[in-house]
Structures are given as C-alpha cells and as structure tokens.
C-alpha positions in Angstrom: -1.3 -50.7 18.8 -1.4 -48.0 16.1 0.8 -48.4 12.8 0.1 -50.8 10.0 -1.7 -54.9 10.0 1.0 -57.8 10.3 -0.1 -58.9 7.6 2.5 -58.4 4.8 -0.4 -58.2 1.9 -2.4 -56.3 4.0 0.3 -53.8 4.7 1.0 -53.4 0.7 -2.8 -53.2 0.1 -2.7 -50.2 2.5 0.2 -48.7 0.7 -1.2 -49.3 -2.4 -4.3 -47.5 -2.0 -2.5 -44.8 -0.2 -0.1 -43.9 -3.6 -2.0 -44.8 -6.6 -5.7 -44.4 -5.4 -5.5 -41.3 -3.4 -6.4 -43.0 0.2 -5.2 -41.5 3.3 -4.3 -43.5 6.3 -4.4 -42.5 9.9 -3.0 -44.8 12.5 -5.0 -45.4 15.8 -3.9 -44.8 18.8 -1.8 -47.0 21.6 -4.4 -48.6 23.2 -7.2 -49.0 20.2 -7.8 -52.3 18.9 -7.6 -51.1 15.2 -4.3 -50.2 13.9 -5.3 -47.5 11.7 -8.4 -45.9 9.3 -8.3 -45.4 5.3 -10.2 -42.6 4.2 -10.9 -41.4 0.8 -10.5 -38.3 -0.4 -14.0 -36.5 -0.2 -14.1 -33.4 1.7 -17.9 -34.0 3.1 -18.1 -37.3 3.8 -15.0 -39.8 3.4 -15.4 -43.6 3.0 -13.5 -44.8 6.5 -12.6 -48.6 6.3 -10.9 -49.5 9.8 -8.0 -51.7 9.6 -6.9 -53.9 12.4 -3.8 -55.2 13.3 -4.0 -58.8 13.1 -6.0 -61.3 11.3 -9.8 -59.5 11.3 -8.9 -58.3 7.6 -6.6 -59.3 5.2 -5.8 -57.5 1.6 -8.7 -58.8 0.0 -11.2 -57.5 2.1 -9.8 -54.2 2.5 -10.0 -54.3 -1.4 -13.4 -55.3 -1.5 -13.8 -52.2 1.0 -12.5 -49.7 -1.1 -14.1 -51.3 -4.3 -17.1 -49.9 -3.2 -16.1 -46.0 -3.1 -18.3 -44.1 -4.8 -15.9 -40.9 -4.2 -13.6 -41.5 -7.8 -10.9 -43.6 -5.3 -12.1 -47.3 -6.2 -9.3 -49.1 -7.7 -10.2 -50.0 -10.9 -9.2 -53.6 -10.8 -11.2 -56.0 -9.3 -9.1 -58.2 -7.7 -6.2 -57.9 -5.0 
C-alpha cells in the first residue's frame, strides 16, 4: 500500500516538509501497513516518523512529529 496518506493535508504536509524542510520520504512496500517513512537529514541517526495511509495520522500530527527534530529540520512554525 506504499505511496502517499489519503488524506489531502496529510499528503501536502508530506510534501511540504520534503521541499522546504529538507525531509526525505521513502514509500513502504506493497503489503506494509504504513504508506511510507520521513526521515530527516542526519547522516548518523535520522528522525523516522512512519506515515500510514489512512486515518492513523493526519497533517497535524505529522507536524507535531517533525516539530520535535533536533537535527536543524524542524519547521519553524508551530502550527500546521
């Protein structure tokens, strides 16, 4: 079920954090429940926030996710 949430917030969240924040996103594969991973960009140890498909996270909490960064990728606004 790889690719990006249903959600349409959720999917501009992703791409958001993707092109101004320096996130990469890998999808899952065809048969995992999540549709994808965000990582930040540390070499040692990335932040990894697991986004699902459908309903288990929506743009806010993946927000709130990547608030917490401590890598230099936190958006700087605190609100989605």
């Amino acid at each position: 079920m790889g690719g990006l949430p249903q959600d349409p917030d959720a999917k501009k969240c992703v791409r958001v954090l993707c092109r101004e924040f320096g996130w990469n996103y890998s999808e899952a594969g065809p048969r995992a429940h999540p549709a994808g991973f965000l990582h930040c960009t540390d070499d040692e140890v990335p932040c990894k926030i697991t986004v699902y498909a459908t309903g288990r996270n929506t743009a806010r909490a993946i927000w709130k996710q990547s608030r917490k960064c401590a890598h230099g990728c936190a958006p700087s606004r605190a609100q989605w």
